[in-house]
N, C-alpha and C positions, 0 to 999 in steps of 0.2 A: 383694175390691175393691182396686185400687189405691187411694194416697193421695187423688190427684187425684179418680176418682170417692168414694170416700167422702166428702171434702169437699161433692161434687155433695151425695151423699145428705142430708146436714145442712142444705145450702142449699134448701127446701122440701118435700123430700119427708119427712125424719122426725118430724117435729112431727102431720102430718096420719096416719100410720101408726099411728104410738101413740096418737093420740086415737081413733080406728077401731078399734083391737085393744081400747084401757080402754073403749069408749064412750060418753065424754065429750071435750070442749074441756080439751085440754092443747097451753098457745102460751107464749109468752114474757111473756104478762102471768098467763095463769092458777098459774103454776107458782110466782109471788114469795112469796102466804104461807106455804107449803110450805117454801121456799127459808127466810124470815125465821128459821120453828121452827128449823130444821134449826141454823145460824149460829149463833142462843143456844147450843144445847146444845153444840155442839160446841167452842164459844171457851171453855167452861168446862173442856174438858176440856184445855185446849191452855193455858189458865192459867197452872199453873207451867212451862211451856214459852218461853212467849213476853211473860210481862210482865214489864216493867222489863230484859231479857233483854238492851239494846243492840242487837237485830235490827231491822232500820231496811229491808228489800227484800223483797216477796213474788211471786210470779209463781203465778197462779190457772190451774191446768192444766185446761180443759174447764170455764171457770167459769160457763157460761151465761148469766145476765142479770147478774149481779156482785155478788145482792144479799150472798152468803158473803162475798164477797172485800173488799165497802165495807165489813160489819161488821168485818170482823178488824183492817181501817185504824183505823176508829174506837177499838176494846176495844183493840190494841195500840199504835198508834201508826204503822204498818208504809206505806210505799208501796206502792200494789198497781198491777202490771201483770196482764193478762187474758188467755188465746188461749181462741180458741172457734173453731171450726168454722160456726157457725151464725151469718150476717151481722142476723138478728131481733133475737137475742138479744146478739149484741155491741153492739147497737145502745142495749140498753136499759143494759148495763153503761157505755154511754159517759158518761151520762146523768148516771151517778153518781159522775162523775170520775175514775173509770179510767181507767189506759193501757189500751189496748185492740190484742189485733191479731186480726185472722180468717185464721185457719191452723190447720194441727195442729203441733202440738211439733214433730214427728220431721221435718218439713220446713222448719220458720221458722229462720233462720241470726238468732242473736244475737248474734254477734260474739265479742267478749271479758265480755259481762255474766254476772252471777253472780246469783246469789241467796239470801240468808239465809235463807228460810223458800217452801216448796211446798208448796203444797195440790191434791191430787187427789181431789175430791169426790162420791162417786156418780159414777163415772167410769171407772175403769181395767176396768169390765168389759166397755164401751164400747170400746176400742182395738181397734187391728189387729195390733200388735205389742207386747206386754208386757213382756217383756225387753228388747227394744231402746229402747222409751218410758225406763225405768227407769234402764238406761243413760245415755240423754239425760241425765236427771234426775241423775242422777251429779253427773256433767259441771258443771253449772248451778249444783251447788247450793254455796252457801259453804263451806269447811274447816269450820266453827262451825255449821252449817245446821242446819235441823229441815226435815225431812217427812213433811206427814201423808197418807193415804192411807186409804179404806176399801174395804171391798166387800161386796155382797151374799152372803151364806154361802149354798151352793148347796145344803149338807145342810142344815143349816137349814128352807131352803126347802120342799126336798121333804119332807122329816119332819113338818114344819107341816100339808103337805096332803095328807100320803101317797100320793104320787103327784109323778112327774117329770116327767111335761108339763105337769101344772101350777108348777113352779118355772120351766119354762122362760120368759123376754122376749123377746119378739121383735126388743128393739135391742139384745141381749147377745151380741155374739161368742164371747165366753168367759163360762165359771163355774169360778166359784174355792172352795176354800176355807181354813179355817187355814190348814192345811198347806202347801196349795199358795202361799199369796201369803206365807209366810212365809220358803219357798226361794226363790220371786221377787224378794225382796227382798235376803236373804242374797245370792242368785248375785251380784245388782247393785252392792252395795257399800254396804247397810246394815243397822245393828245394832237390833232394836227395843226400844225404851227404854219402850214402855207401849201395852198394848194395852186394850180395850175395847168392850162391846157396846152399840150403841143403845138407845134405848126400844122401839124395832119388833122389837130380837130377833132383825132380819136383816142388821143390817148390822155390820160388824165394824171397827172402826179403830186405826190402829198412827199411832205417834208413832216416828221415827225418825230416827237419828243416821249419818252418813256412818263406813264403816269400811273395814277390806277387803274386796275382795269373797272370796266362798265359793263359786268357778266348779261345785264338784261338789254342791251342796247338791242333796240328791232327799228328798223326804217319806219316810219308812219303809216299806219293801215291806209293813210285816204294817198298816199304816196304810190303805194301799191297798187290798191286799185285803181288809180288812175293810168298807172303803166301797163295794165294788162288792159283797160280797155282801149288807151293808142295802140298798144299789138294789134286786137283786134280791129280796130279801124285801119291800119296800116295791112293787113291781111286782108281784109276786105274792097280794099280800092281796086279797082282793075288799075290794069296795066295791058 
């Protein structure tokens, strides 16, 4: 998809997709206590990061209804700005005293603005462009900045249910894992200063710091082929 249509797709159509695929009602109000858990746990872990830290600017990338992004104002003290794709759920983030814009990253011109602190939430496996997002992010983010970032582990995933098409989402572009979002990161011009696994066991989060980039970072060839042939052994098992 282009930008443009991607955008389309978030303006009505994915909300009803993913409810259809889980099925159940998943909208922009269903999604908030899910959203609430998520926010505790994760502001604990961003703790010695960001309190009493002097970091005073956030910008919430894909933040949905904004309930993450109001907490972290709250627990840290932080001004939070928002982009969302989805005019629903920007809506609800407005609600809650966020700045607010509906756009993607890679298209919204901010000017000369900066930001101390980024949050990418259940998100970047979402994108159209991961490296060039990251990039962006770069750019944006303070000399002094933190970002955080997570993702769905795809091995993980499939090793969970032994089986790959059951790891797959249907709003996932991409799947990532260690490896990979850790050279995504590297390539882009950040050092991770603390990693971490959820309560779900799926999702994985880095804490990091703006550095040089490492344009050749590649995951280790024998890394690789070692994950394509568990695929294949996991593809292989009966069930």
């Amino acid at each position: 998809m282009t930008a443009d249509s991607y955008g389309r797709f978030y303006n009505g159509i994915y909300r009803p997709l993913v409810s259809a695929f889980h099925g159940r009602l998943i909208d922009a109000h269903t999604i908030q206590a899910e959203q609430r858990e998520y926010a505790a746990e994760r502001a604990g872990l961003l703790r010695p990061f960001l309190a009493d830290s002097g970091r005073r600017t956030m910008l919430d990338i894909g933040g949905s209804t904004g309930v993450v992004a109001h907490h972290f104002t709250q627990v840290f003290g932080l001004s939070g700005t928002l982009i969302d794709p989805a005019p629903l759920e920007v809506e609800q983030a407005k609600r809650l005293g966020l700045e607010t814009i509906t756009g993607l990253v890679e298209e919204h011109d901010f000017g000369h603005r900066r930001f101390d602190v980024v949050i990418i939430c259940q998100t970047v496996d979402h994108l159209l462009d991961i490296a060039g997002t990251l990039a962006r992010v770069r750019q944006l983010l303070s000399d002094n900045g933190v970002l955080f970032i997570d993702i769905v582990d795809f091995r993980a995933a499939y090793l969970r249910n032994r089986s790959v098409e059951a790891a797959v989402k249907i709003d996932h572009p991409y799947y990532l894992t260690e490896a990979t979002m850790e050279c995504y990161l590297r390539r882009a011009g950040f050092a991770i200063e603390r990693s971490d696994y959820a309560a779900d066991h799926l999702h994985v989060s880095y804490v990091c710091a703006p550095r040089a980039a490492e344009p050749a970072c590649l995951p280790a060839p024998t890394s690789v082929d070692g994950m394509l042939r568990e695929i294949r052994a996991v593809q292989n098992t009966p069930r």
